[in-house]
Every structure is written in structure tokens, then in C-alpha cells.
Z-matrix of the N, CA and C atoms (Angstrom, degrees):
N
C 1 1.451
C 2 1.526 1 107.68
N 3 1.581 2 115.55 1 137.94
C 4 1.515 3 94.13 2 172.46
C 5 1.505 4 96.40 3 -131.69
N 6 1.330 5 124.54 4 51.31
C 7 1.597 6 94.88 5 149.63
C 8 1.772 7 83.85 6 167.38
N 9 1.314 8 100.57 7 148.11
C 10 1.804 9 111.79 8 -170.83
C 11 1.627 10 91.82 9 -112.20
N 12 1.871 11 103.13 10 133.13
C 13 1.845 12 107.58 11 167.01
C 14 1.748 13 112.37 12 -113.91
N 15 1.098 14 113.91 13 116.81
C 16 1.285 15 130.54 14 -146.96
C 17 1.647 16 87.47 15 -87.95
N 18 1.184 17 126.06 16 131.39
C 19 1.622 18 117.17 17 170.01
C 20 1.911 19 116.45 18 -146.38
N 21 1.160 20 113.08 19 -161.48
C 22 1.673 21 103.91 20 -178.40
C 23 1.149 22 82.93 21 -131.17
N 24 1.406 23 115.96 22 -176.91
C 25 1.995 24 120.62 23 -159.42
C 26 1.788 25 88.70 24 -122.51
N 27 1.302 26 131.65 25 11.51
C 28 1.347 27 121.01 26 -154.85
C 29 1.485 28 129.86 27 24.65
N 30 1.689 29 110.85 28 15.65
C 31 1.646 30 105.13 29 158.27
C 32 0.842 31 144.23 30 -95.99
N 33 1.449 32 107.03 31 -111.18
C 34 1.718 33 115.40 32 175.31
C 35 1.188 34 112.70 33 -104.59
N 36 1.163 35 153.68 34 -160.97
C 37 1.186 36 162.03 35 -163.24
C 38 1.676 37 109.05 36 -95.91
N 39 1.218 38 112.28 37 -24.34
C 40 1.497 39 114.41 38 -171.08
C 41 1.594 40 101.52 39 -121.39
N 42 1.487 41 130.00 40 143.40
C 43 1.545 42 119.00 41 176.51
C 44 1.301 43 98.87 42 -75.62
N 45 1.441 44 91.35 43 150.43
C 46 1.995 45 110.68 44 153.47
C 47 1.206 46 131.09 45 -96.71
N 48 0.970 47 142.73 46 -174.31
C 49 1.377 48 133.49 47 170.42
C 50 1.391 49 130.52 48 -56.61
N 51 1.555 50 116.51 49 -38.55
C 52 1.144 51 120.86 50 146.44
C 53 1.204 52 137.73 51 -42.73
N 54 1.856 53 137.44 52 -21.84
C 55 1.244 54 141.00 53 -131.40
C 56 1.936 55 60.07 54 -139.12
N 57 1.524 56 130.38 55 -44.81
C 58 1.416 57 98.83 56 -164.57
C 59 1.648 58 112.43 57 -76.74
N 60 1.517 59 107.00 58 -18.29
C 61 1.208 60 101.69 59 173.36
C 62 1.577 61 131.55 60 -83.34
N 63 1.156 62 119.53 61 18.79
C 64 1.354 63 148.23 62 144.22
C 65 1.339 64 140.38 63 -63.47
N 66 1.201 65 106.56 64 -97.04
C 67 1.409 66 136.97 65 163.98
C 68 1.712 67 109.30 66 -48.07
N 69 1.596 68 110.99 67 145.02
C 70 1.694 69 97.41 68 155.34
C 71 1.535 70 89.68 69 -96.47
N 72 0.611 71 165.71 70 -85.17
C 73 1.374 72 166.83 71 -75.03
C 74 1.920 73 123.30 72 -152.12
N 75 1.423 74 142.71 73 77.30
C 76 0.950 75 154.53 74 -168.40
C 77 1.844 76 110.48 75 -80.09
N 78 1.362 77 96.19 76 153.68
C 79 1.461 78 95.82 77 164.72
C 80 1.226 79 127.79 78 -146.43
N 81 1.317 80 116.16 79 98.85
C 82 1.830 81 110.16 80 -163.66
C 83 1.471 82 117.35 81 -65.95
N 84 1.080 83 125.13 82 -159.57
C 85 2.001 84 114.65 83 -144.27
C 86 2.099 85 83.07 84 -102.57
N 87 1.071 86 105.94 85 -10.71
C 88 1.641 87 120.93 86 -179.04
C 89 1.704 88 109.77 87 -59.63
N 90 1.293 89 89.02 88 -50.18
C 91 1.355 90 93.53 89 -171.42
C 92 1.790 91 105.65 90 125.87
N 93 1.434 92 116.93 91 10.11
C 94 1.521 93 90.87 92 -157.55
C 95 1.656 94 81.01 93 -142.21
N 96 1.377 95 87.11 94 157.39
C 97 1.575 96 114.14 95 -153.72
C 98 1.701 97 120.29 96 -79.20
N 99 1.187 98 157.97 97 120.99
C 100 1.351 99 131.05 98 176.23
C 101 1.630 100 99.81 99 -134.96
N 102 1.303 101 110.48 100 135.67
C 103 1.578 102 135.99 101 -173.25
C 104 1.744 103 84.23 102 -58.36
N 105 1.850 104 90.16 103 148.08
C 106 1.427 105 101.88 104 142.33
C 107 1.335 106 128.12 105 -128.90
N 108 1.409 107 119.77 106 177.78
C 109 1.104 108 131.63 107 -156.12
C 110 1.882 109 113.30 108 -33.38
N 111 1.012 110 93.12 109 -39.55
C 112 2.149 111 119.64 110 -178.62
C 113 1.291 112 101.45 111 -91.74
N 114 1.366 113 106.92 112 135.35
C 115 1.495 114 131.27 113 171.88
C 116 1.842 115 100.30 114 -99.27
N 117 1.628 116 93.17 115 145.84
C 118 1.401 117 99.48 116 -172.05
C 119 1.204 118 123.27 117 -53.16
N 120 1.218 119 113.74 118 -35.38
C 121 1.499 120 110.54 119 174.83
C 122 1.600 121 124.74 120 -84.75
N 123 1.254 122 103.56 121 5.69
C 124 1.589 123 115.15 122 164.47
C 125 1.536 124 116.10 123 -43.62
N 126 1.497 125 87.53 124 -36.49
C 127 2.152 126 96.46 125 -164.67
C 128 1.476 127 100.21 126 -81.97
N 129 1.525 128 134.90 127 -19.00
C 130 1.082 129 143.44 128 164.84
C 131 1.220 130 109.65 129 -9.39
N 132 1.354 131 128.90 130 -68.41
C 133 1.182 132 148.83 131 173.83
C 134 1.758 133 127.25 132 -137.38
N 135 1.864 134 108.78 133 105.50
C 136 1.713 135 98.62 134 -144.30
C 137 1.884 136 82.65 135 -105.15
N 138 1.065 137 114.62 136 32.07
C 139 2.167 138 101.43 137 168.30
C 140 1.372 139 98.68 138 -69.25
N 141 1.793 140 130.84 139 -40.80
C 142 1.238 141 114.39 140 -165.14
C 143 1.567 142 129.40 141 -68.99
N 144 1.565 143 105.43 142 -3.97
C 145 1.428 144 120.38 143 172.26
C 146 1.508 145 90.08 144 80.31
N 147 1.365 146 144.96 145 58.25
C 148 1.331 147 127.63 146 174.28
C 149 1.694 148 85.13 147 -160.95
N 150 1.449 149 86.68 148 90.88
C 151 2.215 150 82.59 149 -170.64
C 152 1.881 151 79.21 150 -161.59
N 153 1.758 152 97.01 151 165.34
C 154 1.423 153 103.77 152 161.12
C 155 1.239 154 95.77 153 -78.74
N 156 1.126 155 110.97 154 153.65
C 157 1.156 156 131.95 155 178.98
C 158 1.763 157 104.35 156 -118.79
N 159 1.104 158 122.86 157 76.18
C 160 1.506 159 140.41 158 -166.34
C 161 1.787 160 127.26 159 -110.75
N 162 1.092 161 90.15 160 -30.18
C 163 1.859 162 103.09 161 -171.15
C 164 2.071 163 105.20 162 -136.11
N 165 1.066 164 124.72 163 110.79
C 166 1.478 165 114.61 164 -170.76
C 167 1.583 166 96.52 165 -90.93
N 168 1.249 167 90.23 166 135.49
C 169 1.490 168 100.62 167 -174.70
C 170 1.338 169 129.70 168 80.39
N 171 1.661 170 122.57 169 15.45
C 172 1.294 171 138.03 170 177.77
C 173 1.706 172 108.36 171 -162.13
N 174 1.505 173 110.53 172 40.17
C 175 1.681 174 84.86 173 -175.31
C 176 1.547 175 93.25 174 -110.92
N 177 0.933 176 150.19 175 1.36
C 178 1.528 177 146.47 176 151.49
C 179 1.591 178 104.23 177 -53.31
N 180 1.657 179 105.28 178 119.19
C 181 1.342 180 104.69 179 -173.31
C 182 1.942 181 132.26 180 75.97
N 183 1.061 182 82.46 181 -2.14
C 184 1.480 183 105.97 182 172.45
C 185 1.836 184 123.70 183 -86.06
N 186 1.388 185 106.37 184 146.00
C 187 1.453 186 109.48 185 -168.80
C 188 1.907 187 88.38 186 -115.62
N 189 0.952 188 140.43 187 104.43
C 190 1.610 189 129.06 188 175.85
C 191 1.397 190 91.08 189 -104.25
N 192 1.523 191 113.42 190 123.23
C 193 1.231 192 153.83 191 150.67
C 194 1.742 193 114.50 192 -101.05
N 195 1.670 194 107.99 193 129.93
C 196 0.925 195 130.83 194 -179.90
C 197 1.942 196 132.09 195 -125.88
N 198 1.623 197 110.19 196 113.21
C 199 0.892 198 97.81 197 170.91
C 200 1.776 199 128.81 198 -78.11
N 201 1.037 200 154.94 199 168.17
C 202 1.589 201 135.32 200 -159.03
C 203 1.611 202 93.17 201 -126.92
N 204 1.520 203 113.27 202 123.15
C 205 1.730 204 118.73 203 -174.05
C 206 1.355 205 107.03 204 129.15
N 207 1.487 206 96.82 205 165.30
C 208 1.771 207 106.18 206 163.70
C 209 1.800 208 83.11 207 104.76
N 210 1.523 209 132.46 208 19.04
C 211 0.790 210 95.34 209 158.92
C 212 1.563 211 143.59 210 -101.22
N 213 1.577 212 116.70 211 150.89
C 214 1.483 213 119.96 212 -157.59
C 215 1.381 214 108.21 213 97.32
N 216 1.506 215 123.62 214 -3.15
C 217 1.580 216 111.62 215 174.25
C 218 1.323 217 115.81 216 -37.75
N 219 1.379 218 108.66 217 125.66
C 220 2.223 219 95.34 218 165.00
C 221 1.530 220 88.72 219 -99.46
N 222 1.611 221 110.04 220 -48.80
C 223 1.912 222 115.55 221 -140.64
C 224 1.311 223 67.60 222 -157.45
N 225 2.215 224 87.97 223 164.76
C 226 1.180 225 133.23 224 178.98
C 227 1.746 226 96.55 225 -73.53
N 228 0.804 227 127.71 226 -16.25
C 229 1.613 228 129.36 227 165.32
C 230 1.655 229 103.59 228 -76.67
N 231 0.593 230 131.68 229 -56.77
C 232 2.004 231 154.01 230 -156.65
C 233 1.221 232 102.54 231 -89.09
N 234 1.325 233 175.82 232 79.50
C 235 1.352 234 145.48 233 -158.06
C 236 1.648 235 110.07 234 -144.03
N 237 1.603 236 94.49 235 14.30
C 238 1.526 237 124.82 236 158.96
C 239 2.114 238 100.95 237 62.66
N 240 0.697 239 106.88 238 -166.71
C 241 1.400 240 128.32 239 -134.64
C 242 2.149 241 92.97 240 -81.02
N 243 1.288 242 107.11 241 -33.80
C 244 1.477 243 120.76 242 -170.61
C 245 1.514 244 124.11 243 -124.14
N 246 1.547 245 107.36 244 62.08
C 247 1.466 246 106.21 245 -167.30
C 248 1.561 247 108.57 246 -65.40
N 249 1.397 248 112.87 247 171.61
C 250 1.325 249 113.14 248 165.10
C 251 1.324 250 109.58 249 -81.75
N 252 1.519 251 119.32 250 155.10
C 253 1.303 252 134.69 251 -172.56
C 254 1.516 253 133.41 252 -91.29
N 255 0.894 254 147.02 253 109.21
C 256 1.348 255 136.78 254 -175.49
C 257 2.006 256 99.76 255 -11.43
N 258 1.804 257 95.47 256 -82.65
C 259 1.548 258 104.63 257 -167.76
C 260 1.276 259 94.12 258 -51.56
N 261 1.507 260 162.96 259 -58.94
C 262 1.243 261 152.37 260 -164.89
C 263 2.099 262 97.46 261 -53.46
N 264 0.668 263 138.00 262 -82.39
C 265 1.302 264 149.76 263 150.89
C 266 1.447 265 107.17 264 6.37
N 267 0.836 266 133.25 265 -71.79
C 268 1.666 267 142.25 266 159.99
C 269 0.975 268 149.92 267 -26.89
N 270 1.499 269 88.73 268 -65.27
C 271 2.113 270 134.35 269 161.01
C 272 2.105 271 88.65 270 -61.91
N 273 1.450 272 107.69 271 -64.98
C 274 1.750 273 95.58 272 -175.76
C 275 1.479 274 117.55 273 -39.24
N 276 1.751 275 102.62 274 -54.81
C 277 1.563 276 101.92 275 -162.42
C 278 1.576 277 117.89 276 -74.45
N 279 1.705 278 115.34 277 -26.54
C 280 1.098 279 109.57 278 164.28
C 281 1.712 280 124.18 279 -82.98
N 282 1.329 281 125.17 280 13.54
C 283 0.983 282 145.85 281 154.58
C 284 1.381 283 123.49 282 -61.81
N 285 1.306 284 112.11 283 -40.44
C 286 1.607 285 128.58 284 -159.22
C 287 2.016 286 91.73 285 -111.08
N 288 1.333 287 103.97 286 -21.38
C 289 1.700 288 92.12 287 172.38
C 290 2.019 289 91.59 288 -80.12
N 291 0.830 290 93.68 289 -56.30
C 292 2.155 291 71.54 290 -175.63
C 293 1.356 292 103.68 291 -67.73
N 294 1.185 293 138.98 292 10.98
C 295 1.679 294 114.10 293 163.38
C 296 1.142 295 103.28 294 -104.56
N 297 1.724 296 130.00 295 -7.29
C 298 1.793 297 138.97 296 159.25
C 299 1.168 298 82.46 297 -51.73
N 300 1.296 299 143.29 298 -89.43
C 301 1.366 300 163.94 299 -34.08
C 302 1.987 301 89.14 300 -149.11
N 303 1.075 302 107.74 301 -54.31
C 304 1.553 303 125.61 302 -163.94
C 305 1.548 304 107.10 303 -87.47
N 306 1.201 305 114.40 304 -38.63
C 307 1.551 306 125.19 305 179.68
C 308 1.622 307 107.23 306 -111.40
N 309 0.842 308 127.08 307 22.62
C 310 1.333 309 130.39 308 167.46
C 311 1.642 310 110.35 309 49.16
N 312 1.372 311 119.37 310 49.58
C 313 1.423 312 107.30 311 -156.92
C 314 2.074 313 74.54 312 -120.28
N 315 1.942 314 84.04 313 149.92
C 316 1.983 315 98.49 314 -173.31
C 317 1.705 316 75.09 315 -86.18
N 318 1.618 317 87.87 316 162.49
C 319 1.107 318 119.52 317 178.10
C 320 1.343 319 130.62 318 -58.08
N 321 1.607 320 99.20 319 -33.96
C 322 1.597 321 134.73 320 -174.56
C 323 1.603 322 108.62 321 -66.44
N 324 1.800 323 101.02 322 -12.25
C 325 1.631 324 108.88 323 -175.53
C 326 1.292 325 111.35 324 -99.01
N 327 1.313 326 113.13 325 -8.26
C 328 1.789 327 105.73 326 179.74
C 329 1.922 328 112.19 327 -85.60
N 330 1.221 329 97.64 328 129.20
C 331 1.342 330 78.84 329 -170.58
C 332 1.582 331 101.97 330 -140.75
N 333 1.198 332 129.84 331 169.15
C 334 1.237 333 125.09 332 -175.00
C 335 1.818 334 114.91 333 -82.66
N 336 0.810 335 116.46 334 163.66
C 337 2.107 336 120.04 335 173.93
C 338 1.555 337 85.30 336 -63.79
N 339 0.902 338 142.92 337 -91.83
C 340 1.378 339 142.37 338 -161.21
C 341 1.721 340 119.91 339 -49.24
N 342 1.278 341 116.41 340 -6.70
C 343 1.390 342 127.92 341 168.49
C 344 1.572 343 102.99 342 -80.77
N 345 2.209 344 112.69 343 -76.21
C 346 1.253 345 109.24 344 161.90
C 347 1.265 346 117.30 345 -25.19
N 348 1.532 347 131.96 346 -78.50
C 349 1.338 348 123.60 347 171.48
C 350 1.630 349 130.11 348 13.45
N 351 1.508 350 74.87 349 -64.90
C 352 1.897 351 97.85 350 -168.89
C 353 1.433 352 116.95 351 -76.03
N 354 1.591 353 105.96 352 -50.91
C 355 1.036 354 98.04 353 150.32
C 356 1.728 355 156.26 354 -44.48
N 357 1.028 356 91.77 355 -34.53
C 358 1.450 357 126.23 356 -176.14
C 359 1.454 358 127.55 357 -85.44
N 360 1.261 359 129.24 358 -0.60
C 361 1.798 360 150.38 359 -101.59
C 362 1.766 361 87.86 360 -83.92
N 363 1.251 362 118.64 361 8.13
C 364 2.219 363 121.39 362 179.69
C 365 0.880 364 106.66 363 -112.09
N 366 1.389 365 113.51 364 -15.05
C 367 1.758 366 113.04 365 -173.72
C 368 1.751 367 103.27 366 -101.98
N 369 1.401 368 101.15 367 163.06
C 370 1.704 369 123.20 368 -164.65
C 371 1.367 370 96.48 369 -63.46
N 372 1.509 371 123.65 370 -8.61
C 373 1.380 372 126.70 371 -170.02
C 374 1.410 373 129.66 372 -91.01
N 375 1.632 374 85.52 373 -9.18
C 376 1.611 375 102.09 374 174.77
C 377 1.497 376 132.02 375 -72.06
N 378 1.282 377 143.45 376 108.06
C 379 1.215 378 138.14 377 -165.70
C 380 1.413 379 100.78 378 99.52
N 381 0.888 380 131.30 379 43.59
C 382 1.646 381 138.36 380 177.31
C 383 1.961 382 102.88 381 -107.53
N 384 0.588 383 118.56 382 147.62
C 385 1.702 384 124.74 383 -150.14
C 386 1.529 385 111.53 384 -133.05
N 387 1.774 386 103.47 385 -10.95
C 388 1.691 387 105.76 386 165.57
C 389 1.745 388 105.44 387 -108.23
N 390 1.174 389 113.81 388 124.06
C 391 1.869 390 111.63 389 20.78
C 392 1.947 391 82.93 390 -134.18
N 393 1.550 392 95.86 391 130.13
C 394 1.423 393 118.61 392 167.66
C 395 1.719 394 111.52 393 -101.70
N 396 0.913 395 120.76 394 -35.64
C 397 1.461 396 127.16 395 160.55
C 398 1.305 397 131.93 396 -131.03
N 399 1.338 398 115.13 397 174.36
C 400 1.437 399 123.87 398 -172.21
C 401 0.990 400 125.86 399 -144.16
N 402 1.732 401 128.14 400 73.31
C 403 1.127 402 151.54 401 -128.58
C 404 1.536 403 109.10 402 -67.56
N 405 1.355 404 109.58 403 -17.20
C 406 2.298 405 121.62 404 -172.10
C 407 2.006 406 75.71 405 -87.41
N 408 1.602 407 126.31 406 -59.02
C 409 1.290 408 118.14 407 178.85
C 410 1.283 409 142.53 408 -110.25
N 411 1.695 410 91.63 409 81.21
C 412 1.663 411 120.76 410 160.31
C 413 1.434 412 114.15 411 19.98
N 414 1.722 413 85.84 412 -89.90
C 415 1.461 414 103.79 413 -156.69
C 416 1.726 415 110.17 414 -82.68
N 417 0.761 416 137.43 415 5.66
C 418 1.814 417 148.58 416 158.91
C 419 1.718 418 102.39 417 -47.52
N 420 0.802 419 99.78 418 121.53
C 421 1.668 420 95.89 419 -176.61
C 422 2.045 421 101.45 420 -103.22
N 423 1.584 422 107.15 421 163.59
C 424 1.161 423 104.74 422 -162.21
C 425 1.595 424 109.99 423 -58.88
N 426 1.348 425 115.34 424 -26.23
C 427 1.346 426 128.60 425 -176.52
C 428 1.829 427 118.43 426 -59.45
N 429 1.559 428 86.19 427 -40.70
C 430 1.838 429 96.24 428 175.18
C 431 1.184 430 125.99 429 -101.21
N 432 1.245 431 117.95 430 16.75
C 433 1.915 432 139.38 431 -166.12
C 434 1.660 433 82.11 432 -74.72
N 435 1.185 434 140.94 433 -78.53
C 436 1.613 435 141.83 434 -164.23
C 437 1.741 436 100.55 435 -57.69
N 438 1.214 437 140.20 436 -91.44
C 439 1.148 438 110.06 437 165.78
C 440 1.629 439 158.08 438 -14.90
N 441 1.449 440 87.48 439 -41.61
C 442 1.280 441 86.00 440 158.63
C 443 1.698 442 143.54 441 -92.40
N 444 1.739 443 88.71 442 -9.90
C 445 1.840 444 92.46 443 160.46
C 446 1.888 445 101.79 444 -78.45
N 447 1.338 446 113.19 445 -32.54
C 448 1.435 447 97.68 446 174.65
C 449 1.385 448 111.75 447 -53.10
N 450 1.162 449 135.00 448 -46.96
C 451 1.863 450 136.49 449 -170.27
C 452 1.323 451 82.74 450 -52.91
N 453 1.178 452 136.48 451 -56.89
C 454 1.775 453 121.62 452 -138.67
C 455 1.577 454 92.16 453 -87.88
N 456 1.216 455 122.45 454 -51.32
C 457 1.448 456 110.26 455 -166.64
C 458 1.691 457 109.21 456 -67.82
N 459 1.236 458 130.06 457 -12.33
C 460 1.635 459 139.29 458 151.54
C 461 1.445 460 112.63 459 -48.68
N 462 1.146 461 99.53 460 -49.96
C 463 1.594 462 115.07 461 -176.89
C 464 1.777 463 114.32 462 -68.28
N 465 1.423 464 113.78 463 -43.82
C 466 1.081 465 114.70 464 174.23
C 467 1.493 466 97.79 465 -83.85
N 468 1.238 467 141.00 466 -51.15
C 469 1.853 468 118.96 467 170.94
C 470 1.471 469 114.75 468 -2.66
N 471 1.699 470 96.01 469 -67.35
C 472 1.444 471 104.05 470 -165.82
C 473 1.445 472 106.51 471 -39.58
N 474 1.071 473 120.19 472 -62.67
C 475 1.749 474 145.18 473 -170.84
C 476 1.204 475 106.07 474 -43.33
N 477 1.158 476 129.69 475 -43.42
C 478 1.644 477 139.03 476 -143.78
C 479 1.729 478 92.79 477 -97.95
């Protein structure tokens, strides 16, 4: 695997079946983790059609991790009915330091759907809006939202 895309499920607080058939990896507003339908190394190679299907235009080699909420976000004013949670927030980023950790992937590779996006500006991934904020941190502006899950999942490295 070389690189994990960190995103929100735009629902409720808990995944559905839909969010498991996505994502390998979910995170309810608790803090605690539940598999989905795809095993990580599914994305290894996605021609066989049996992959999350999480990031368009980057899911070969891809780790999609999901926090569960944010749905109805418009704005950091608005942030609709299911924000993400501090402990959900936490539980994600030190989540994604042991899947650095396990798959040998640099840090510099985890990146948000809305980073790929940008990068990416041909693929279905472009204009994707998770994760633009981080409702437990305020003051993070949309510009430093990817950096700053990089600081924390560095931080939890150490730990792990």
C-alpha cells in the first residue's frame, strides 16, 4: 500500500452498509473502529472490481479510512446535525499512525479526499470537501486541515 485517504462518511455517527462498502476502516463518533466489507489489501490491485471503492481516481494502493458524521455540512458555521468528535478525531489519527506503522507508508502519504482532490483535479475526486474542517478544531483553517492530521499522526508514530 502506499498511501492512506482519510475522509468523513457524510452521515450519521455510526456507518451503514453503504459507508461499509466503501471504506476498509470506519470510525464512529465513540472513538472505536469497525472493519468494512474490503480488506486492505483488496485495493492492492482494484481491475477485479472487489476493492473499496473510496477515492475516484486513486483507489489502487489506497488505505480509505473513515471518520462517521458531518452529515449536511455546508460551513464551519453549519456543520449539520453529526459533527465529528474530538475522541472520533484521535481514535482516526492514531489509527492511521499504526496503518503508517504496519504498511510502511511515510507520513507525507496520508492525505485527505479533498487534498487528493486537488491534486488530482480529472479524477471524480476533485471537489470533494472531506475533510475541510474539524469541528473538535475550530481554529485549523481549511488550508491547514491536511497538515495538521499529519502533526498528530507523527505524534502518535512515536507512541505506537
Amino acid at each position: 500500500m502506499k498511501r492512506i485517504i482519510i475522509h468523513w462518511t457524510a452521515g450519521g455517527w455510526f456507518p451503514n452498509a453503504t459507508d461499509k462498502e466503501h471504506y476498509h476502516l470506519l470510525i464512529d463518533k465513540n472513538g472505536k473502529t469497525i472493519n468494512g466489507k474490503y480488506k486492505v489489501e483488496d485495493n492492492e490491485n482494484c481491475y477485479d472490481g472487489k476493492y473499496a471503492a473510496h477515492c475516484g481516481g486513486g483507489n489502487t494502493g489506497s488505505i480509505g479510512v473513515s471518520m462517521c458524521g458531518m452529515f449536511n455540512f455546508k460551513n464551519k458555521k453549519n456543520v449539520g446535525s453529526y459533527p465529528l468528535t474530538k475522541v472520533q478525531c484521535e481514535a482516526c489519527f492514531k489509527l492511521v499512525a499504526q496503518l503508517c506503522k504496519k504498511y510502511l507508508i511515510n507520513v507525507n502519504n496520508v492525505l485527505t479526499h479533498y487534498e487528493f482532490g486537488l491534486a488530482h483535479p480529472k479524477t471524480t475526486s476533485a471537489g470533494k470537501i472531506d475533510i475541510i474542517y474539524l469541528p473538535p478544531y475550530p481554529e485549523i483553517k481549511q488550508s491547514q486541515v491536511g497538515d495538521f492530521i499529519r502533526d498528530k499522526v507523527k505524534w502518535y508514530l512515536d507512541k505506537v
